[in-house]
Legacy VTK file of the C-alpha trace (Angstrom):
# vtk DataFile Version 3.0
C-alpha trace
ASCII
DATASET POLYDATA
POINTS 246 float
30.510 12.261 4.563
29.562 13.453 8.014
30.721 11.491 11.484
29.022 12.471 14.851
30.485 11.217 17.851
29.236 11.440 20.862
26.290 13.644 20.362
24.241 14.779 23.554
21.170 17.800 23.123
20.066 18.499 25.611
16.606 21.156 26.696
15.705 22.323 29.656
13.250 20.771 32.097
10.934 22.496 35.041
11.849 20.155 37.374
14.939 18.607 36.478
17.292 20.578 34.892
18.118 19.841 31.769
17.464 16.689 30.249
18.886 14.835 26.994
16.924 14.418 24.094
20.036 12.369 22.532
22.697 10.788 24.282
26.291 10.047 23.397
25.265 9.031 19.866
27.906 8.424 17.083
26.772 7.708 13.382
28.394 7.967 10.208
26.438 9.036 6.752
28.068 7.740 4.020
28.425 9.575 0.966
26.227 9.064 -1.978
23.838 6.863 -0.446
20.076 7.039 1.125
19.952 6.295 4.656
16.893 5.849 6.124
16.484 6.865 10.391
13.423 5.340 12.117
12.476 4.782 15.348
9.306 6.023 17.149
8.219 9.814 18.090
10.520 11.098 20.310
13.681 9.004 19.673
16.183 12.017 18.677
15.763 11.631 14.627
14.367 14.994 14.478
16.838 16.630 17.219
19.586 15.182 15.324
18.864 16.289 12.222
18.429 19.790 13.267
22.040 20.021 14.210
23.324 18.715 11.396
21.698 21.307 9.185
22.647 23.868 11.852
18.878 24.839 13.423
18.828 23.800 16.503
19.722 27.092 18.097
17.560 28.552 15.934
14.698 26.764 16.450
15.432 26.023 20.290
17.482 28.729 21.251
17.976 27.343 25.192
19.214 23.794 23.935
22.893 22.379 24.459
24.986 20.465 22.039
27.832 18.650 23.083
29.938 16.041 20.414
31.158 17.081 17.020
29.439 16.820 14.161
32.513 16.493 11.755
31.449 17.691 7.612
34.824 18.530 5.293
37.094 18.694 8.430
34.381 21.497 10.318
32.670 20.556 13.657
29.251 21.707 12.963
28.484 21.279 16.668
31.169 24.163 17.243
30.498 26.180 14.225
29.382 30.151 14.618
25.837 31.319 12.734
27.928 32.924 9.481
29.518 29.593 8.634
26.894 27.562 9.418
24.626 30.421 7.137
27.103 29.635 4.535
26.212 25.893 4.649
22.430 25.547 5.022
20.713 25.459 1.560
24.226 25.581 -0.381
25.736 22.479 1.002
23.369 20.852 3.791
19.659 21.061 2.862
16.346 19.632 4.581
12.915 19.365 3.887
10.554 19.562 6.478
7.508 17.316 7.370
4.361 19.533 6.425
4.232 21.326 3.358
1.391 23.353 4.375
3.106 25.482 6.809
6.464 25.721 4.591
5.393 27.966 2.138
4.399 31.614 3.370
0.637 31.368 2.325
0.709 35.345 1.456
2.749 35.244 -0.942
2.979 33.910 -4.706
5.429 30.998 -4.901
6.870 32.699 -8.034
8.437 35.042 -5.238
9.445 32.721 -2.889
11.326 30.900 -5.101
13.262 34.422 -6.235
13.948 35.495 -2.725
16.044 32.033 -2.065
17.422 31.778 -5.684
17.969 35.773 -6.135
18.378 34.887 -10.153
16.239 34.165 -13.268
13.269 32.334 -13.376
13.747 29.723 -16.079
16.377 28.222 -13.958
13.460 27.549 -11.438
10.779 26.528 -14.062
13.974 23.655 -14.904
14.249 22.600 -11.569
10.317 22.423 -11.062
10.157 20.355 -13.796
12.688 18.273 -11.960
10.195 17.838 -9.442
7.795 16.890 -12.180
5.859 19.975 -12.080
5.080 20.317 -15.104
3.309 23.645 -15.709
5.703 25.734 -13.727
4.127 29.242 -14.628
1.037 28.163 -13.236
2.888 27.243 -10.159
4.932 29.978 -9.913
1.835 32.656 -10.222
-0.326 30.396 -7.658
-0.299 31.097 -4.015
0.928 28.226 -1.405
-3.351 28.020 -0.586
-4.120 27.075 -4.159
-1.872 24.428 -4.108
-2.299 20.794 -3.497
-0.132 19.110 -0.385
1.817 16.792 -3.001
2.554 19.798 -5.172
3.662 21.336 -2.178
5.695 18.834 -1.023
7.427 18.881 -4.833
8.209 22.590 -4.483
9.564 21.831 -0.887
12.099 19.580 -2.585
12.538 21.977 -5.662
13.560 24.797 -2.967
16.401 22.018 -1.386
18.027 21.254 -4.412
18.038 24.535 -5.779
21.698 25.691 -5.024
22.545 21.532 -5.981
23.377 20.904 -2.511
25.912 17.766 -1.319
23.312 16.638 1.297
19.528 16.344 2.057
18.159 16.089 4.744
14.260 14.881 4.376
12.270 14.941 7.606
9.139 12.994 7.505
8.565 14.503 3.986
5.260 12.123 3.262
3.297 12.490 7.124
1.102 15.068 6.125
0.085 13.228 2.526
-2.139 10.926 1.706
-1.442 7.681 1.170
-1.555 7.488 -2.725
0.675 10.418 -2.716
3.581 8.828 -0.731
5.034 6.781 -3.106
5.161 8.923 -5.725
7.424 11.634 -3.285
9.979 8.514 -1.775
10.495 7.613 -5.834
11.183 10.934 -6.596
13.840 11.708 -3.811
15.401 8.581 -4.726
15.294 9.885 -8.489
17.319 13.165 -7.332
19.502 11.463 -5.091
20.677 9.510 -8.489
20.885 12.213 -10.882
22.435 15.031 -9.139
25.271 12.496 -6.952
23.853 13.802 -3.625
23.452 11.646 0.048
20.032 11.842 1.488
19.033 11.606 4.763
15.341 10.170 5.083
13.288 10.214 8.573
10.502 8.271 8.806
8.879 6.063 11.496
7.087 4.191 8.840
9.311 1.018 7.798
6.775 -0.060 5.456
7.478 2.826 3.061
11.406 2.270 2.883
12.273 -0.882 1.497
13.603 -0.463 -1.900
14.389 3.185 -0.938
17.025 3.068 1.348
20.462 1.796 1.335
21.233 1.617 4.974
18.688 1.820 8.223
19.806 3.459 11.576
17.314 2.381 13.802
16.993 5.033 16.716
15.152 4.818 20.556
14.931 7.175 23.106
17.887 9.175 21.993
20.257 6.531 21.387
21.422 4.262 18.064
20.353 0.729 18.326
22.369 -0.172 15.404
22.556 0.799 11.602
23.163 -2.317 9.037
22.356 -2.404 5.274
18.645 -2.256 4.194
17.945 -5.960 2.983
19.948 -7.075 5.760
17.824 -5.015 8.440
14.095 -5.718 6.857
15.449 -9.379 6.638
15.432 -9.576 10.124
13.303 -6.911 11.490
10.500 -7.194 8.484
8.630 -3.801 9.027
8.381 -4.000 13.235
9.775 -0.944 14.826
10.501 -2.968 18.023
13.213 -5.552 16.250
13.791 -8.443 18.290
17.306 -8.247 18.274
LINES 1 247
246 0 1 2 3 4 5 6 7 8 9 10 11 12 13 14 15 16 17 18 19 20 21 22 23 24 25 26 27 28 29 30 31 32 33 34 35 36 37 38 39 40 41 42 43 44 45 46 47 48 49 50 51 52 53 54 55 56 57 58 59 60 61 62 63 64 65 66 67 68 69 70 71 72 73 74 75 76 77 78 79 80 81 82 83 84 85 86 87 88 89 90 91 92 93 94 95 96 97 98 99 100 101 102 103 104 105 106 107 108 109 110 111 112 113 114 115 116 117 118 119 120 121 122 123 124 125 126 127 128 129 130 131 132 133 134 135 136 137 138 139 140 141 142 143 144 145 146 147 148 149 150 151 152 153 154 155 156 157 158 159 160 161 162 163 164 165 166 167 168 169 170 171 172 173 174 175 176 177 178 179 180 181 182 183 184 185 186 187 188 189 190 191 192 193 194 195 196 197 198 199 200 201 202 203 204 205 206 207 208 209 210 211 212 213 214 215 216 217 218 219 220 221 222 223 224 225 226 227 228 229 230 231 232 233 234 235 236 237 238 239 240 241 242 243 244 245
């Protein structure tokens, strides 16, 4: 569904220039599957992701891309703000690691959610409900403050599959939760990968919380791909270790 090849980012450095992030890295997400990218802080998940859903210059304004990041016959990596405007949220969505600082804390989620969606609200009460939020006129009257992080974390996902997007992109989406909480968000990504036909991307550095979840594991380090390979086959071999011995 998307190919990058040869994929260098690179940011600028003090004393050295500029210096890559991620180097020459090629990967392939298939469609309609949940592939899982690990490796340790630092390794380029992040980075990567980030172009993909067209934020890097955003976000990092000074950083270079070189590569192609090839989606329905467009190179992202090439691709001017407008189409890459047209994309994000409607085709290419991502949810970011802490819920906390997603959500404008001033204002009533009720709000939030009609800025993005610009169209009824019992559309969103369905798709909160999705998210198993259950009572979403509470939730939609409450401010971001008077919400817990796991029901935070729900509306986070509510808000990526609101225009039923092709891809998700979830980016540490269970750090900033507790651990009793965790499970209950990986189950219900899987859930919406499987009813609405959509690929998701999962970041994590915690191994332990992806078998069962994913279908495939790249395994990332310092800005390169070790390897990708099919879930069982990588925990067979790897267990939960993020330093594989092969």
């Amino acid at each position: 569904m998307i190919n990058i090849k040869n994929l260098t980012l690179s940011f600028p450095h003090p004393q050295k220039g500029f210096v890559n992030v991620v180097e020459n890295l090629s990967l392939e997400i298939s469609k309609n599957k949940i592939l899982g990218w690990v490796g340790e802080s630092g390794s380029g998940k992040t980075m990567t992701a980030l172009s993909i859903a067209g934020l890097l210059k955003l976000k990092f304004p000074s950083a270079r891309m070189k590569g192609q990041i090839l989606y329905e016959g467009e190179d992202l990596a090439s691709a001017d703000e407008k189409k890459l405007r047209l994309l994000r949220g409607k085709k290419i969505s991502m949810i970011f690691q802490n819920p906390f600082t997603f959500f404008n804390p001033s204002i009533k989620i009720g709000h939030q959610f009609k800025e993005i969606s610009r169209g009824p609200s019992s559309p969103i009460s369905e798709i909160l409900k999705k998210v198993e939020l259950y009572d979403p006129n509470r939730i939609l009257k409450s401010y971001p403050y008077e919400l817990s992080g796991g029901q935070l974390q729900r509306l986070a996902i509510a808000q990526a599959i609101l225009h039923d997007p092709e891809i998700i992109i979830a980016d540490e989406p269970t750090t900033a939760l507790d651990a009793s909480l965790k499970w209950g968000i990986l189950t219900l990504l899987k859930k919406i990968k499987e009813e609405q036909g959509l690929t998701l991307v999962l970041i994590s550095h915690d191994l332990a919380s992806l078998p069962g979840i994913c279908d495939e594991i790249a395994l990332f380090d310092r800005g390169h791909l070790l390897k990708k390979t099919p879930a069982a086959t990588f925990f067979e071999k790897t267990g939960t270790s993020l330093c594989p011995s092969s």
